[in-house]
N, C-alpha and C positions, 0 to 999 in steps of 0.2 A: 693875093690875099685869099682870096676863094680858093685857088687850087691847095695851099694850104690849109686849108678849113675841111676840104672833102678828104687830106691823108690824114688830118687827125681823126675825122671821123672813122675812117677804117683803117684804121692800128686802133681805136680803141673797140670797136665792134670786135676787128682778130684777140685782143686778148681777150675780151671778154669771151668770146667761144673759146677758147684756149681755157681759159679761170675753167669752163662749166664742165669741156671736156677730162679734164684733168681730178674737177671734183669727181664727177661721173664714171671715171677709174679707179679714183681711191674707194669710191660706197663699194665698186663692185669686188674690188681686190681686200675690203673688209669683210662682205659676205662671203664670200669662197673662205678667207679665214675663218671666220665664224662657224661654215659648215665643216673646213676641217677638223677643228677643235672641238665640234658636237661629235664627231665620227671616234674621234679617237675617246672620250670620256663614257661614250655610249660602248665601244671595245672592251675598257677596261672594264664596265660596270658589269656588262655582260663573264664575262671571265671570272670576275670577284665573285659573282650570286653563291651562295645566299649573303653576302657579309654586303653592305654592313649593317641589312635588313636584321639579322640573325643577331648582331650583337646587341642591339639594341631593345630587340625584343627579348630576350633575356633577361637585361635592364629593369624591363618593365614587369620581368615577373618577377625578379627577384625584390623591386621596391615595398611591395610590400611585408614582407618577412622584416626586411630592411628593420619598417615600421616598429613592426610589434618589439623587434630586438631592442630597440631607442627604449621603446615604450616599461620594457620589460625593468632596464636597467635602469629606467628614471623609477619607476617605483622602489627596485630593490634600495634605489639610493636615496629614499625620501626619509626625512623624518617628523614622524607625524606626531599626530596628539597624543598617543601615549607614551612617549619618551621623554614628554617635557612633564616638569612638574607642573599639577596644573593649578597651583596660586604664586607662583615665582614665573613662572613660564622657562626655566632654566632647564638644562641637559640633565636628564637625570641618568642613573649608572648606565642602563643598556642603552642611553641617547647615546653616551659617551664609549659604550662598547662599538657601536655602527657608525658613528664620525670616526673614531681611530681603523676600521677597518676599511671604511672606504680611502681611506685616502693612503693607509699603507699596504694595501691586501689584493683591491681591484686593480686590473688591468688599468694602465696607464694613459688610454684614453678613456677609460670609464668615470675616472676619480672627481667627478661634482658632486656636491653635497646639496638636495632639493630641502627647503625647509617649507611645510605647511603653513601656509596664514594663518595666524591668529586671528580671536574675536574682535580685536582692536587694534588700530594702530601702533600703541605702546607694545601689545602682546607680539602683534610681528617683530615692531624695532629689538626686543627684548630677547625673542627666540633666536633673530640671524647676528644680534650681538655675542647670544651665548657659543653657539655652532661654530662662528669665526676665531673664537677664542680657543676652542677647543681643537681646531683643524689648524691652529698656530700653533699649538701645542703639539701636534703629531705628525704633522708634515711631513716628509721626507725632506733632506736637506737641498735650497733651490727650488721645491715645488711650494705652487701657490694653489691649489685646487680651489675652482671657483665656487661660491654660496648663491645659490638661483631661490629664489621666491616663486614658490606653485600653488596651486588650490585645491589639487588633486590627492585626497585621503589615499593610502594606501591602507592596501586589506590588511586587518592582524588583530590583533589582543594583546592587550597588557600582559609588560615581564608576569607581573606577580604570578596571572592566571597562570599561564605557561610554566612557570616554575612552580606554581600548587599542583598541576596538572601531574606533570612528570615524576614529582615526586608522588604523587598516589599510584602511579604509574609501578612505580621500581619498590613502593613498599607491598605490593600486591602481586611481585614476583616470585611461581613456586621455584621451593628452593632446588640447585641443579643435580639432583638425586635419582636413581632406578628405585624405583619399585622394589622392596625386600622379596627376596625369591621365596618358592613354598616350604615348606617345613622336607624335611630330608624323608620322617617315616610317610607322611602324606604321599610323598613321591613314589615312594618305594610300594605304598600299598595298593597302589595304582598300577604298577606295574606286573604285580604278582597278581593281579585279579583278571589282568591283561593275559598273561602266561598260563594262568588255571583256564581260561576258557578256551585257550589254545587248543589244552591236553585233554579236557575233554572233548575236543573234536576227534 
């Protein structure tokens, strides 16, 4: 009974340094992987330089242009307070000139139509009611261009002015005419006085 008691104790003592050694080969035979696999991405990384530091940095300068381009086309595509009329709050002609252009005219991912908040909640429900109506109206066939709510005025002036403008503009154009030339004997007596002081040199 004893002497069976001191072999199980050592078969269990051997696997257990067996278990420890065996773990103790696989850590090491993970780290030697580990160092190969840093060897080789540290090769490549080396070889790549400057990428793909370089494209990213680029990235990052081009994000802001990015920016302003977003920026640029949300306003060209906003429309603001003076395109609506402003006791209906509805599309008035040149609202409905720049809803049919954006959505037939602009570049195919440009084609949202921004609507300005109105002073009140009816005024907004009433503006993006009239805008989607009108962008239903014009659509390309299959397109839905989306109606966004903004708060952001864009710069401008009323059709009206702009059209008072232009035309003061074109009715105060001289007409496309030269200058009437000199009289013919003017000409000529000019030249003979030119010629007499010749002859008397």
């Amino acid at each position: 009974m004893g002497r069976w008691l001191v072999v199980g104790l050592m078969t269990a003592a051997l696997g257990s340094a067996a278990t420890s050694a065996m773990a103790a080969n696989g850590e090491a035979k993970q780290k030697v992987h580990d160092w190969w696999y840093r060897a080789k991405v540290d090769w490549h990384r080396n070889n790549a330089w400057p990428e793909p530091f370089a494209t990213a940095d680029r990235a990052a300068e081009r994000a802001p242009f990015c920016l302003m381009v977003d920026n640029g086309w949300k306003m060209q595509n906003t429309v603001g307070t003076f395109l609506f009329d402003g006791n209906s709050q509805q599309l008035n002609t040149a609202g409905e000139h720049l809803v049919r252009w954006i959505v037939q005219q602009a570049p195919q991912h440009r084609r949202a139509v921004f609507v300005l908040k109105g002073d009140s909640p009816e005024a907004t429900q009433t503006r993006i009611a009239s805008v989607q109506a009108v962008v239903a109206r014009y659509a390309c066939e299959g397109e839905n261009p989306p109606v966004i709510l903004t708060m952001t005025e864009p710069a401008g002036w009323p059709a009206s002015y702009v059209d008072q403008m232009t035309q003061q503009f074109q009715a105060t154009i001289p007409a496309p005419r030269l200058p009437a030339a000199a009289d013919a004997g003017e000409s000529g007596g000019d030249s003979g006085g030119g010629s007499g002081g010749g002859s008397s040199n």
